[in-house]
C-alpha positions as CSV (number, residue, x, y, z in Angstrom):
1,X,141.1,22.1,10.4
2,X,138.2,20.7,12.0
3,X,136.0,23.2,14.0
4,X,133.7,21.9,17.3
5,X,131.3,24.6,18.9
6,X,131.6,25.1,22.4
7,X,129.9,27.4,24.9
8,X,132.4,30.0,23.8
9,X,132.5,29.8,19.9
10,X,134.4,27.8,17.6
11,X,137.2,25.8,19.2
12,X,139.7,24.2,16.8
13,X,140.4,20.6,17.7
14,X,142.3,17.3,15.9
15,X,139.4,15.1,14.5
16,X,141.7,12.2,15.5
17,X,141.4,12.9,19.4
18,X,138.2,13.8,19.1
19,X,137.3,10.6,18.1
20,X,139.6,9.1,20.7
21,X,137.2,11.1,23.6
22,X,134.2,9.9,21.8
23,X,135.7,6.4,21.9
24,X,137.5,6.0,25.2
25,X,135.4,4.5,28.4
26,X,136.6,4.3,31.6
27,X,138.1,0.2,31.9
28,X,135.6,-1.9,34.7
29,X,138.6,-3.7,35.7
30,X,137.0,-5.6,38.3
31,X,134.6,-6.8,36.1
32,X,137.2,-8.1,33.5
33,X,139.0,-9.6,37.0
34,X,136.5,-11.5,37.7
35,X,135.7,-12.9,34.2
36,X,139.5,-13.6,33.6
37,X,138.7,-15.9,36.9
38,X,136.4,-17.0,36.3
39,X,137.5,-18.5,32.7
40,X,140.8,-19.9,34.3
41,X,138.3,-21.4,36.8
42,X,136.6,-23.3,34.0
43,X,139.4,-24.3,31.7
44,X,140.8,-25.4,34.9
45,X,138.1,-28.1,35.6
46,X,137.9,-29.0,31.9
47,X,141.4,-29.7,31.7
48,X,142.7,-31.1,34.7
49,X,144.9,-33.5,34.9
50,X,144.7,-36.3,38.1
51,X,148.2,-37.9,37.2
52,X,151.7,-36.9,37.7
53,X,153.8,-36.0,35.4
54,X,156.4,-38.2,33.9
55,X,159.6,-35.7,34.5
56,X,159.4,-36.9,38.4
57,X,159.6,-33.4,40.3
58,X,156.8,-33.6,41.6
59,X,156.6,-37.0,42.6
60,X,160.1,-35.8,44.5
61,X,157.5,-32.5,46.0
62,X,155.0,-35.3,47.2
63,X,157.7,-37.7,48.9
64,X,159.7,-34.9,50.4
65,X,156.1,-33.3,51.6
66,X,154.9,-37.1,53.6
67,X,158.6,-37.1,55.4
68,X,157.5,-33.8,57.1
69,X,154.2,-35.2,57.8
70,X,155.3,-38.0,58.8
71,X,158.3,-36.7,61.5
72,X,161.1,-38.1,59.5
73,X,162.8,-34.6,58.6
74,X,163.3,-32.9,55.5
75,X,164.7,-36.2,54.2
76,X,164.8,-38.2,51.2
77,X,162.7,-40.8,52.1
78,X,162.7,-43.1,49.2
79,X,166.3,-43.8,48.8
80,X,167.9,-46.4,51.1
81,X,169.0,-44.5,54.4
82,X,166.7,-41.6,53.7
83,X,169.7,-38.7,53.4
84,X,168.6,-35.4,53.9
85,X,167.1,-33.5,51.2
86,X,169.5,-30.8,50.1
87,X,168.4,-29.9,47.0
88,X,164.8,-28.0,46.6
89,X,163.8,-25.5,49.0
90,X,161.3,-26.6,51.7
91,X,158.6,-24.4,50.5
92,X,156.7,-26.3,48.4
93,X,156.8,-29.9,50.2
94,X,155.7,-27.8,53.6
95,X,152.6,-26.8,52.0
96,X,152.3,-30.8,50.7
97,X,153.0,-31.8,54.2
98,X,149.8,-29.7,55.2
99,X,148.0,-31.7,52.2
100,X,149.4,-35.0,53.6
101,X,148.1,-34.3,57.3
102,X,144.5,-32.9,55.7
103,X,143.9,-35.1,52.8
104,X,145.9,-38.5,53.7
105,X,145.3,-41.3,51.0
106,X,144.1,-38.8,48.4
107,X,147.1,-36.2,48.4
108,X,147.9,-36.6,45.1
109,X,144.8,-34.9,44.1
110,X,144.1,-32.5,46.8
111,X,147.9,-31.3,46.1
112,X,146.2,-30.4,42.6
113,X,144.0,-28.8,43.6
114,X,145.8,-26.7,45.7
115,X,148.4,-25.4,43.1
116,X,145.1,-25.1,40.8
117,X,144.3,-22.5,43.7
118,X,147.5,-20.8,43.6
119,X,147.2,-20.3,40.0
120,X,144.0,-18.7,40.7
121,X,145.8,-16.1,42.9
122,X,148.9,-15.8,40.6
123,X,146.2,-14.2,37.5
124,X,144.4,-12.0,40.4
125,X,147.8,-10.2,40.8
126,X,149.1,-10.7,37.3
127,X,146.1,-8.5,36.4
128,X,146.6,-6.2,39.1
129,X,150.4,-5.6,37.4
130,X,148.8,-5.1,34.2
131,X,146.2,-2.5,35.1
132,X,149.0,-0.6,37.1
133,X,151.4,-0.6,34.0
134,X,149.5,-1.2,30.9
135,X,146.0,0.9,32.4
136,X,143.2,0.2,29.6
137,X,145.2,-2.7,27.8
138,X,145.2,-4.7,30.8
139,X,142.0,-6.4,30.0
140,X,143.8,-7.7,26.5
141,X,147.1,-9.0,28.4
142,X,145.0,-10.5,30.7
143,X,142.7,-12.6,28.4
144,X,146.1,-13.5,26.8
145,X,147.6,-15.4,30.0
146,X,144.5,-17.3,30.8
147,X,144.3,-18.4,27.3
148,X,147.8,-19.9,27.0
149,X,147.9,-23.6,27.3
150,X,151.0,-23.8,29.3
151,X,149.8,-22.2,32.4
152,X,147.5,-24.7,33.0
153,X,149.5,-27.5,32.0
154,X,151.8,-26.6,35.0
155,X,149.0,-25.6,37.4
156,X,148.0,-29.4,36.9
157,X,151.5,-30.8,38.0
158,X,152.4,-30.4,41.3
159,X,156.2,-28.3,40.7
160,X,157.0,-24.9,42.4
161,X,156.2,-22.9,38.9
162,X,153.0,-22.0,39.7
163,X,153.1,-21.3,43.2
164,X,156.0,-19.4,42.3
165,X,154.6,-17.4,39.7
166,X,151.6,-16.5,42.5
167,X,154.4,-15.1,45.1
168,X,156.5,-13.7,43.0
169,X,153.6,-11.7,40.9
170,X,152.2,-10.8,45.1
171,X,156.0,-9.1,45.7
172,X,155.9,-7.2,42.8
173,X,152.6,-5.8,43.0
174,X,152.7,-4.5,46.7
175,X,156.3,-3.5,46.0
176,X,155.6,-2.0,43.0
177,X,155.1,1.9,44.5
178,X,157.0,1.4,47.1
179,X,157.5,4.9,47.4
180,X,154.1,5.4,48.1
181,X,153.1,2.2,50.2
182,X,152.3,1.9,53.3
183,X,154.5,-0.2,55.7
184,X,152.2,-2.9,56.0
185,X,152.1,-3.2,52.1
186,X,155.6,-3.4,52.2
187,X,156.0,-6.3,54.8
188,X,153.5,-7.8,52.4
189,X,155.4,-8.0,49.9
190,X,158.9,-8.7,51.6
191,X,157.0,-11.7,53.0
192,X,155.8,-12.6,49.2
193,X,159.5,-12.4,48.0
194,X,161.0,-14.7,50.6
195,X,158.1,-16.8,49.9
196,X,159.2,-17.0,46.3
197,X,162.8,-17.5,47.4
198,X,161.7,-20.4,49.6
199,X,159.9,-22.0,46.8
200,X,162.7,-21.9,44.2
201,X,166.3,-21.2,44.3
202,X,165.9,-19.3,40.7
203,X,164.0,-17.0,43.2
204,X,167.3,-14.9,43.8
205,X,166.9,-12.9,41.0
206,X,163.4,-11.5,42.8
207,X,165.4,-11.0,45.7
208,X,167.9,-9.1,44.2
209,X,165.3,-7.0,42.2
210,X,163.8,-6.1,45.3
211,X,166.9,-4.9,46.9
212,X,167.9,-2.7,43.8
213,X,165.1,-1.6,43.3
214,X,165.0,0.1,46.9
215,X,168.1,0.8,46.6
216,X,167.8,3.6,43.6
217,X,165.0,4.4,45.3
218,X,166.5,5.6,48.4
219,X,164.7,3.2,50.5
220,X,167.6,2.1,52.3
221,X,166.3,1.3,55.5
222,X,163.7,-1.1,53.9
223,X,166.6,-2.4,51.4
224,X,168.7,-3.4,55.1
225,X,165.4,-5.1,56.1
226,X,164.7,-7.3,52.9
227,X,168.4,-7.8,52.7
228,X,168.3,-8.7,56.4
229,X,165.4,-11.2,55.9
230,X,166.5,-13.0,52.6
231,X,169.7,-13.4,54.0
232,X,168.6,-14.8,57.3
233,X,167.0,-18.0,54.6
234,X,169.7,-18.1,52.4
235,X,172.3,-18.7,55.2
236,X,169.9,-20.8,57.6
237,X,169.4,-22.7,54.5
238,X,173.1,-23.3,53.3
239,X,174.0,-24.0,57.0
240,X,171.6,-26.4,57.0
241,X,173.1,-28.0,54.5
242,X,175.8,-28.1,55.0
243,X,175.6,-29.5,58.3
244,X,174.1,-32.8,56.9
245,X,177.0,-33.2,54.5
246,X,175.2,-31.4,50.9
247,X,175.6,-33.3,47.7
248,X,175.8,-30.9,44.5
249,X,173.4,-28.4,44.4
250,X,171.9,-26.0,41.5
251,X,175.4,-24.1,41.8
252,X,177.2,-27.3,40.7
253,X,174.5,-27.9,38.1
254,X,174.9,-24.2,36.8
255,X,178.6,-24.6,36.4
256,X,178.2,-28.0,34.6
257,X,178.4,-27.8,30.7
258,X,175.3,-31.1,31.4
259,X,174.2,-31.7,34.9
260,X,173.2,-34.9,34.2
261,X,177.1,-36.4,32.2
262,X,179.5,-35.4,34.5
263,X,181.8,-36.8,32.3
264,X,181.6,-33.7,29.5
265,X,183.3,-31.1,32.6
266,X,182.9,-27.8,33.9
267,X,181.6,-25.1,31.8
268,X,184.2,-22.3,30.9
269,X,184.3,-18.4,29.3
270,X,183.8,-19.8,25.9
271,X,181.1,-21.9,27.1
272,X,179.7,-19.7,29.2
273,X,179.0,-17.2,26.0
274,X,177.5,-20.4,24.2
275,X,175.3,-21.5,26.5
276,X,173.1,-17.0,26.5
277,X,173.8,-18.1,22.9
278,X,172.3,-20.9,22.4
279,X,169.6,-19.8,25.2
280,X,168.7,-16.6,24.0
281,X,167.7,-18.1,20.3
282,X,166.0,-21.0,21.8
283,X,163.9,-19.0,24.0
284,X,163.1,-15.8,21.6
285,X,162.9,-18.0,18.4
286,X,161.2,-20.9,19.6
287,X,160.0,-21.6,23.0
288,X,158.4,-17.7,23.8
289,X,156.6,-17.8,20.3
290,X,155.2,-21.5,20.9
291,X,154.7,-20.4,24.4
292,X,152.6,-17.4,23.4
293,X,150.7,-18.4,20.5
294,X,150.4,-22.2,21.3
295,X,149.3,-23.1,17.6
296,X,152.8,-22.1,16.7
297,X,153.8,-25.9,18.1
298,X,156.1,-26.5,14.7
299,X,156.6,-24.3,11.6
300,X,158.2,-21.7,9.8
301,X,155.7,-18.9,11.4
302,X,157.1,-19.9,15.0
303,X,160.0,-17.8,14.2
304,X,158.6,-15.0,12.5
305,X,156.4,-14.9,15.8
306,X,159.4,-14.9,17.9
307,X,161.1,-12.4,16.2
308,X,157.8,-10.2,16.3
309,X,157.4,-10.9,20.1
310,X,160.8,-10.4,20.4
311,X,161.2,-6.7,18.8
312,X,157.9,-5.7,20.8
313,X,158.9,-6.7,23.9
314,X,162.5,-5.3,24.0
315,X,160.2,-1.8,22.5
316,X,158.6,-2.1,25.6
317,X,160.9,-2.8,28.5
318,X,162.9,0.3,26.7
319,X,160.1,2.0,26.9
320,X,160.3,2.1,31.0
321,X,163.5,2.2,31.1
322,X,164.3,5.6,32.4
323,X,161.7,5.5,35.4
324,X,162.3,2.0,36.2
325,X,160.5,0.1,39.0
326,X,160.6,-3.2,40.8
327,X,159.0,-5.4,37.3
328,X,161.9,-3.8,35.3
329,X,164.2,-4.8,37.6
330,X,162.6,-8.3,38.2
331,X,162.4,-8.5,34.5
332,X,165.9,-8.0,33.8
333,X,167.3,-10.0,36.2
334,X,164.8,-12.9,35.9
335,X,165.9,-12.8,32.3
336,X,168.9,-13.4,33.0
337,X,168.6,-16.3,35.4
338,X,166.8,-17.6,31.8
339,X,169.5,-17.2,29.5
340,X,172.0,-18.2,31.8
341,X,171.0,-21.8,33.2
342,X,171.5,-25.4,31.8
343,X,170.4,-25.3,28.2
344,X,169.2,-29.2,28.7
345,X,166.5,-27.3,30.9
346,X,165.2,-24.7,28.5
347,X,161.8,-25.2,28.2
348,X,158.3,-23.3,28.7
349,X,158.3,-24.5,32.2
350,X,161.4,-22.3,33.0
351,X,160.2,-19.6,31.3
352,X,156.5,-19.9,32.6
353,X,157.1,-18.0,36.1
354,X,158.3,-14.9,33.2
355,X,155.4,-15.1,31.0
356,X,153.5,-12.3,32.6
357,X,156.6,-10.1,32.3
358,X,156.9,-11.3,28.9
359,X,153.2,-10.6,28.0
360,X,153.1,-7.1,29.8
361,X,155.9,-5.9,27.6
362,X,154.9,-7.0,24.3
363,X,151.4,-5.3,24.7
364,X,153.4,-2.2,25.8
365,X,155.5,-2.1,22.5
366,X,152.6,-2.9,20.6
367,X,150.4,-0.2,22.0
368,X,153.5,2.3,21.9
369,X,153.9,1.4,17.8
370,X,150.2,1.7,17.1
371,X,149.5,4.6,18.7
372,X,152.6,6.1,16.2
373,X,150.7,5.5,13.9
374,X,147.7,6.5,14.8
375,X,145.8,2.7,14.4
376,X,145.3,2.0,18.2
377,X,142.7,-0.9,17.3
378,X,145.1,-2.9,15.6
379,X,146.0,-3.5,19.2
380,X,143.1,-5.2,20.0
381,X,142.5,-6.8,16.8
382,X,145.9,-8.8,17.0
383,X,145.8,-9.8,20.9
384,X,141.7,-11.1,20.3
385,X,143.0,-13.5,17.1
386,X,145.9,-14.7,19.3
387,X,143.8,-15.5,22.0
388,X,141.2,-17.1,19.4
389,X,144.1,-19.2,18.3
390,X,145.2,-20.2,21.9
391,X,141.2,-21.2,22.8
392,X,141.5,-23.3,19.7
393,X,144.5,-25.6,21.3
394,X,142.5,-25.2,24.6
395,X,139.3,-26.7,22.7
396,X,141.3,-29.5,21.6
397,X,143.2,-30.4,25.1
398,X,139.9,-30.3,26.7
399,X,138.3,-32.7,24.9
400,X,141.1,-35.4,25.3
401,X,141.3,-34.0,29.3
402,X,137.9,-34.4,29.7
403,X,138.3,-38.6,27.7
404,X,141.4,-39.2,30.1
405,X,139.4,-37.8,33.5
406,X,136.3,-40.2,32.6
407,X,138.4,-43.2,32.2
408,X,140.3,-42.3,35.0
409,X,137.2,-42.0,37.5
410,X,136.1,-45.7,36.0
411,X,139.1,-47.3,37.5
412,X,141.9,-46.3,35.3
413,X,144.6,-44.9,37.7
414,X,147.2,-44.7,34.6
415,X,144.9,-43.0,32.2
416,X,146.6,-40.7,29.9
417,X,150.0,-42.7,30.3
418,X,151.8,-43.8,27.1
419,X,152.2,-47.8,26.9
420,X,155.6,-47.7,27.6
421,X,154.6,-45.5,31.1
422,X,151.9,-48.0,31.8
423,X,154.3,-51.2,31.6
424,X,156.7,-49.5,34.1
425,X,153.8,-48.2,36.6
426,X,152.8,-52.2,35.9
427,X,156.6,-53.3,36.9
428,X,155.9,-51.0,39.9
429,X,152.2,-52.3,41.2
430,X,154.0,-56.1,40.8
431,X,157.3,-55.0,42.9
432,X,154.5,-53.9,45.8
433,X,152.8,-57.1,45.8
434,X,155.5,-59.1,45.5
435,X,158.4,-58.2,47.2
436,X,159.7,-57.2,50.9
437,X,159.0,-54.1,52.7
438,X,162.1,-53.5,53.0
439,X,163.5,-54.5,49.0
440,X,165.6,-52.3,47.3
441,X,165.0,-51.2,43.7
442,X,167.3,-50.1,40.7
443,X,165.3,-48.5,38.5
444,X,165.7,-45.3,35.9
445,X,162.9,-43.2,38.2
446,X,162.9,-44.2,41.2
447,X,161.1,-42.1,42.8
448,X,157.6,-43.7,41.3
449,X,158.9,-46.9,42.7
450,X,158.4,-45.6,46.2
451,X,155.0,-43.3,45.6
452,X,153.5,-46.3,43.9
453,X,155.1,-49.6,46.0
454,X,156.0,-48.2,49.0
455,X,159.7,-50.3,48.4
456,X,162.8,-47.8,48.5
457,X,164.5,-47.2,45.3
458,X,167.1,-45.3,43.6
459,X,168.4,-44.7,40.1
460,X,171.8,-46.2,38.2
461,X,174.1,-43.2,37.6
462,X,174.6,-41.7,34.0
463,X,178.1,-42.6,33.8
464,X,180.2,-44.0,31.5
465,X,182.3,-45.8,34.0
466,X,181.3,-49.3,34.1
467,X,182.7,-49.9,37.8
468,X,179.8,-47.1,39.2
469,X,176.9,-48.8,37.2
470,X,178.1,-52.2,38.7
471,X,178.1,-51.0,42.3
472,X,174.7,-49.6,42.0
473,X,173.6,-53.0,40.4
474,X,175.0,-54.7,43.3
475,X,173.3,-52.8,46.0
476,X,170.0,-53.7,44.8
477,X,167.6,-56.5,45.0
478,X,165.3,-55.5,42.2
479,X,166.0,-54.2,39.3
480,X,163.6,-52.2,36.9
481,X,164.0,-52.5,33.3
482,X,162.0,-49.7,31.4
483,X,160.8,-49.5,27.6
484,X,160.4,-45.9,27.6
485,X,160.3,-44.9,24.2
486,X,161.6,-41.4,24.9
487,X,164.9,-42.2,26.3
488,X,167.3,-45.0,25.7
489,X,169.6,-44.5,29.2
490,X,168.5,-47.9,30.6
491,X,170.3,-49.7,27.8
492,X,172.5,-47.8,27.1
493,X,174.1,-47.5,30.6
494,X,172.5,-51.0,32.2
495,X,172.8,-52.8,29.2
496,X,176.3,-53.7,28.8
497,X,176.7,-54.2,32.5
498,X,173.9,-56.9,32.7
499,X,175.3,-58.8,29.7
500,X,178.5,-58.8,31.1
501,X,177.1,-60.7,34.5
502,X,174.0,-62.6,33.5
503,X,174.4,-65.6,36.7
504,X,174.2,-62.4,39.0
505,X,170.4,-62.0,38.3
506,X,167.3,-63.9,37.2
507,X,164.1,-62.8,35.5
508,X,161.0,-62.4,37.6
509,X,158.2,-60.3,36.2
510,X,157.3,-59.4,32.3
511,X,154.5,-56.7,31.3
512,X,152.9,-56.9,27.9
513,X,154.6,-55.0,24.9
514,X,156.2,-53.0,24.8
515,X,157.7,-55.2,27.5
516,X,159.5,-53.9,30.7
517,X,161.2,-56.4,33.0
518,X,162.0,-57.2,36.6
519,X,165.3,-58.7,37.6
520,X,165.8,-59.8,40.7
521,X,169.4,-60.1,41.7
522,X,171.0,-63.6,43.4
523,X,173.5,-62.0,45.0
524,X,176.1,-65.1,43.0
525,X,173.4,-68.0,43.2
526,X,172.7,-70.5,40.2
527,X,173.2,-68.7,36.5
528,X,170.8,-67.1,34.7
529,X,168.5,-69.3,32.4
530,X,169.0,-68.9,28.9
531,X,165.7,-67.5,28.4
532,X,166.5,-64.8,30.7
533,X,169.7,-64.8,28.4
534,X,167.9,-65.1,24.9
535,X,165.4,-61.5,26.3
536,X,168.5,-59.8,27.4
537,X,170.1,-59.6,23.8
538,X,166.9,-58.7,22.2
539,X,166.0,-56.1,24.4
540,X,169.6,-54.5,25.3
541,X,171.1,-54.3,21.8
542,X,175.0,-53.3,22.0
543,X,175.1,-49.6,22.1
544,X,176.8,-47.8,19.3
545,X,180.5,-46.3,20.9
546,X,179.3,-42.9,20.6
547,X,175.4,-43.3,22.5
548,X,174.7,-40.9,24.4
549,X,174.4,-42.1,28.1
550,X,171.0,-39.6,28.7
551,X,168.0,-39.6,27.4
552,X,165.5,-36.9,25.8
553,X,164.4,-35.9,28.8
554,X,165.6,-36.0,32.2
């Protein structure tokens, strides 16, 4: 036994925790607060990203945003008629209108900047929650999140992740004693939660971690006032709705086996259990580890990793299970919004607004196990060479970031853009110059048609019955033939229908390769030329019988 002198003799003590009081400082965690910041701040600028993206959400954000500006209602401006908008919460596009009013011409980039700014605020609080929860490891879990590529991949785009991630992380923090919180913290964070909820319908499972969370803790006056708030959205919103004759919404798209092939049916028990199936091994096996340790792209070690993460996280949410508070509950429930949507839309994007959660239990189990077994800096050593890794990918974005944003402040709007995006944005800068304000478009994303040309537009429907992709054809003036290499929709759907009615159309603009087309339609004048004829069967192929009527991405 080892023996330490004291003022009062010989004092047996453990030589292992007396190296532990030797060792242990107290944590300056607003120091580490402010260097966390301060590096997202500068991996920020190094890797921001001035265009859209190509999955056309936030294109939707930006349009949706100008209506509001612009007094036309919460209305889908670029499709013929403008319907109401009845899909995404107004959150998001208010904050854009703001941008529109403020920043006019240069929105795009202002709107950036702002979700750049929310991301800011989403790592203040992220590291708030992980010096309440993890104490001394907080600085580690936070140098993890602001080395992972994928946050500020999304705080570059302008979608409701980030922003999301910001509110969401506010609630849970001034919720997260509520016990103990004063009642301005707690209108706080009631206000944060319906934030959240107003940013994202996936917010529900915030909402209802909130309310059971108050609930077992007695608080049920303030669980009647959240309840009483959320609820006062949720049905304003659905009213709303409603009332302006709602197309399908995210329940219809949860309770469709593929939102986007409404052909394939309603999803069932059986499909149901596939889908956490299929969900639960994508997102532990593949997209968390990848997510995580961004080197893990590809490669065997990806699902080691996610097997690792896995076991460590589960370790620690167990861990709090018996005293559980609001991020247990949020945890639980947001995992199960996860596991339980579309599998077409699992992706690190979904899981992003979790990745804090994630990150906070995995250093929990990890710290539990080590200090076991009495090896508490193997802690530390693993989370520093993850985050080495991560900087590594980081290093590498940056300097093709920092390539893309100098070619795009000489002149090049499209920098960054594959060729087969820069043909269709060239389609889309001819269709403004060449057409009528008030032109029509068919086009497989519309929704750059109208950011880009100002000329409404809307997309052919993924269906295999001929007689809907006809009707669409025929309502348009224009239409816009992509070459996108990562989907083959347009000729797979389009194709068949334009060979079958080649007088109805004549060919009016051709880009470089790989070549995308404009057709304009004669609405029954002269036939088609044969060179127009001669292009179609080169560039529309007959589809094999079993093509898939989507693309890779939607």
């Amino acid at each position: 036994m080892n023996m330490t002198r004291t003022r009062t003799g010989l004092n047996p003590r453990p030589r292992s925790a007396h190296r532990a009081e030797t060792r242990s400082e107290p944590v300056n965690h607003t120091r580490w607060l402010l260097i966390l910041a301060g590096a997202y701040v500068v991996f920020s600028v190094l890797l921001f990203d001035p265009k859209l993206s190509t999955g056309g959400d936030d294109a939707v954000y930006l349009i949706l945003g100008r209506a509001l500006a612009t007094g036309q209602g919460y209305a889908d401006i670029a499709l013929p008629g403008s319907p109401p908008h009845t899909l995404y919460p107004f959150g998001l596009p208010l904050v854009l209108a703001l941008v529109h009013l403020v920043a006019g011409p240069a929105s795009i980039i202002v709107a950036k900047a702002v979700v750049v700014l929310f991301g800011l605020v989403a790592v203040f609080f992220a590291y708030r929650v992980f010096e309440r929860v993890l104490h001394e490891r907080a600085p580690l879990a936070g140098a993890l999140l602001v080395s992972l590529p994928v946050l500020y991949e999304h705080s570059h785009h302008v979608f409701t992740e980030v922003p999301f991630l910001c509110l969401s992380l506010a609630a849970v923090y001034l919720l997260l004693d509520s016990d103990k919180a004063s009642a301005e913290r707690i209108a706080a964070g009631f206000g944060c939660a319906v934030g959240a909820l107003m940013l994202r319908s996936a917010g529900i499972a915030l909402a209802l971690a909130v309310v059971g969370y108050l609930l077992a803790s007695r608080r049920f006056l303030y669980a009647g006032l959240f309840t009483l708030l959320a609820g006062t959205f949720l049905i304003a919103w659905s009213v709303r709705n409603a009332s302006v004759g709602a197309g399908p919404g995210y329940l219809d798209q949860f309770l469709a086996l593929n939102p986007y092939v409404k052909e394939v049916g309603r999803l069932g028990p059986a499909d149901f259990a596939a889908r956490v199936w299929f969900n639960l091994r994508s997102y532990a096996l593949s997209i968390t580890p990848r997510t995580v340790v961004a080197l893990f792209e590809t490669g065997s070690f990806r699902a080691i990793a996610g097997v690792i993460l896995s076991g460590f996280g589960a370790a620690g949410l167990l861990a709090r299970a018996r005293r559980p508070t609001v991020v247990e509950c949020y945890a639980v429930l947001g995992g199960v919004v996860v596991l339980t949507w579309p599998q077409v839309w699992a992706s690190p994007r979904f899981l992003l607004p979790m990745i804090p959660l994630v990150l906070l239990y995995v250093c929990l189990g990890l710290d539990r196990l080590t200090r076991r077994i009495r090896w508490p800096g193997a802690v530390t050593g693993l989370l520093i060479v993850v985050v080495g890794l991560n900087l590594v990918v980081l290093s590498r974005q940056a300097v093709r970031a920092v390539q893309d944003n100098v070619a795009f402040l000489r002149g090049d709007r499209f920098s960054g853009y594959t060729d087969d995006w820069r043909r269709y944005f060239d389609c889309i800068d001819w269709l403004g110059r060449n057409t009528a304000a008030d032109a029509v478009v068919l086009a497989r994303k519309p929704e750059y048609v109208y950011l880009f040309s100002g000329r409404r537009s809307f997309c052919f429907p993924f269906s295999a019955d001929r007689s809907e992709v006809v009707a669409a054809v025929m309502q348009s003036d224009y239409v816009l033939i992509d070459n996108f290499q990562w989907s083959g929709t347009t000729a797979a759907v389009l194709g068949p229908v334009l060979e079958s009615m080649p007088e109805e159309y004549e060919l009016v603009h051709r880009t470089a390769p790989p070549e995308a087309y404009v057709l304009r339609m004669k609405r029954g004048r002269l036939g088609a030329s044969g060179s127009t004829s001669r292009w179609l069967s080169m560039v529309m192929p007959a589809c094999p019988k079993n093509a898939s009527a989507t693309g890779s991405k939607s």
